[in-house]
N, C-alpha and C positions, 0 to 999 in steps of 0.2 A: 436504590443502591445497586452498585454492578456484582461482578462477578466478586465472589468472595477473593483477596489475595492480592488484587489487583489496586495501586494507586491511582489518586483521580488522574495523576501525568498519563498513568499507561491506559487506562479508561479514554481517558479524552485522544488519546493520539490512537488506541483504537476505534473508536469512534471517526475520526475526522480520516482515517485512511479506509474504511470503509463506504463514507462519499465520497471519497476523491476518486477509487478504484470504480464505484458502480456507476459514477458521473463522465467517465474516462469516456466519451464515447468510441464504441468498438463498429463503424463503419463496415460492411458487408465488402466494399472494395480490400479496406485495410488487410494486408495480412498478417500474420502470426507475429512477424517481427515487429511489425510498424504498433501493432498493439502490445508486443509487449516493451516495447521504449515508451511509448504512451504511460501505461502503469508506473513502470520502473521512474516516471521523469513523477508522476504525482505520488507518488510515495516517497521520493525524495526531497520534495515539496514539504511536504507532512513533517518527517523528518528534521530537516532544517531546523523547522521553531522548536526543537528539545532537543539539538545535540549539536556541536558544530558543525559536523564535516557525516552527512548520510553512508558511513563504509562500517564491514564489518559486523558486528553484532551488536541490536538487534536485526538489524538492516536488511541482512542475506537470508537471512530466515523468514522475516514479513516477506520478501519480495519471492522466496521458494512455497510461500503458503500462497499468495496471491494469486502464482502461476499455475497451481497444482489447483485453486478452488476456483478462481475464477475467469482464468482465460482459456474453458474450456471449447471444444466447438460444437 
């Protein structure tokens, strides 16, 4: 069972955006931007299959967590 609160949509779509972000590979060449389009293009990816169109909220929020947790240097 996940996190208390959480439906299996939001369960599974966090789930599946945290392989898409950790699988994103972040290349030593790549810089900052090139990774973070990388991310932003797989998490709208993710997206897609549970909402029409990836804008707005939740969207801008997963994608300001992403950047703040995981495209650190």
């Amino acid at each position: 069972m996940g996190p208390l609160g959480l439906t299996v949509t939001e369960r599974n779509l966090a789930e599946e955006i945290d392989q898409s972000v950790t699988s994103t590979p972040a290349r030593s060449c790549d810089n900052a931007d090139a990774r973070n389009r990388g991310v932003r293009r797989a998490t709208a990816a993710v997206f897609r299959r549970y909402m029409p169109k990836p804008v707005g909220e939740p969207y801008d929020s997963t994608v300001a967590y992403i950047e703040a947790h995981y495209l650190v240097d």
